[in-house]
C-alpha positions in Angstrom: 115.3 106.9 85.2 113.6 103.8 85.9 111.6 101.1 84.2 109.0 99.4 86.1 107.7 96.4 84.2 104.4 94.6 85.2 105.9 91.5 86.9 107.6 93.7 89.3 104.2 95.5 90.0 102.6 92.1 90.8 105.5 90.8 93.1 105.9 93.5 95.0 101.7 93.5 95.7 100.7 89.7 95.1 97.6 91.0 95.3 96.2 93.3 93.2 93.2 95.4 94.4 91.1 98.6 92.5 92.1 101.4 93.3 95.6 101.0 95.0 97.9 103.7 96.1 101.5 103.4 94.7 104.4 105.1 95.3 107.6 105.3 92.9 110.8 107.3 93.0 110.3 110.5 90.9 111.1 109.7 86.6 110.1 106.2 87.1 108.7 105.4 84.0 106.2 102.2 83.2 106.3 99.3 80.4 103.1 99.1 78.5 102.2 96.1 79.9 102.8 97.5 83.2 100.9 100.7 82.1 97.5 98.1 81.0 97.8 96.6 84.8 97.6 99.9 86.5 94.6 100.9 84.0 92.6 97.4 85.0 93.0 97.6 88.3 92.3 101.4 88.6 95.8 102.0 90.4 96.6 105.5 92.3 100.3 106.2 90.8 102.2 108.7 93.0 105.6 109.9 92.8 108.2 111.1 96.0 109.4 114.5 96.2 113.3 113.8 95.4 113.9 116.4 98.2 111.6 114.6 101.3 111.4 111.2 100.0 107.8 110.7 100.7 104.8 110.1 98.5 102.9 113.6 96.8 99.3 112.6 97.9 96.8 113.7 100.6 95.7 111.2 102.6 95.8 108.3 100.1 92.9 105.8 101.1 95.0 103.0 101.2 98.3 102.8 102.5 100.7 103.3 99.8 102.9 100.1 98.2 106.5 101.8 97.9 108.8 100.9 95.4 111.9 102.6 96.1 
């Protein structure tokens, strides 16, 4: 299981947009702070299906940020 803190959301997007697709490995779990960023910017979470490795979403509206 994984912790995902804010900084590491902003690094990995520099740019934070509403409504943003992204993707983290299935059990990752979020700091609070990281938790109040997603909420703010209205951020799509998805997780990957251990078994395939992609994304569980249909046809996200941005291309999703991957984490993994």
């Amino acid at each position: 299981m994984r912790i995902v803190t804010e900084a590491e959301i902003r690094s990995k997007i520099r740019k934070p947009e509403p409504g943003i697709v992204l993707c983290f490995p299935a059990g990752t779990r979020f700091s609070p702070s990281a938790t109040d960023f997603i909420k703010q910017w209205h951020m799509e979470i998805h997780f990957e299906k251990p078994t395939s490795g992609g994304c569980e979403s249909t046809e996200p509206l941005r291309p999703p940020v991957s984490f993994v």
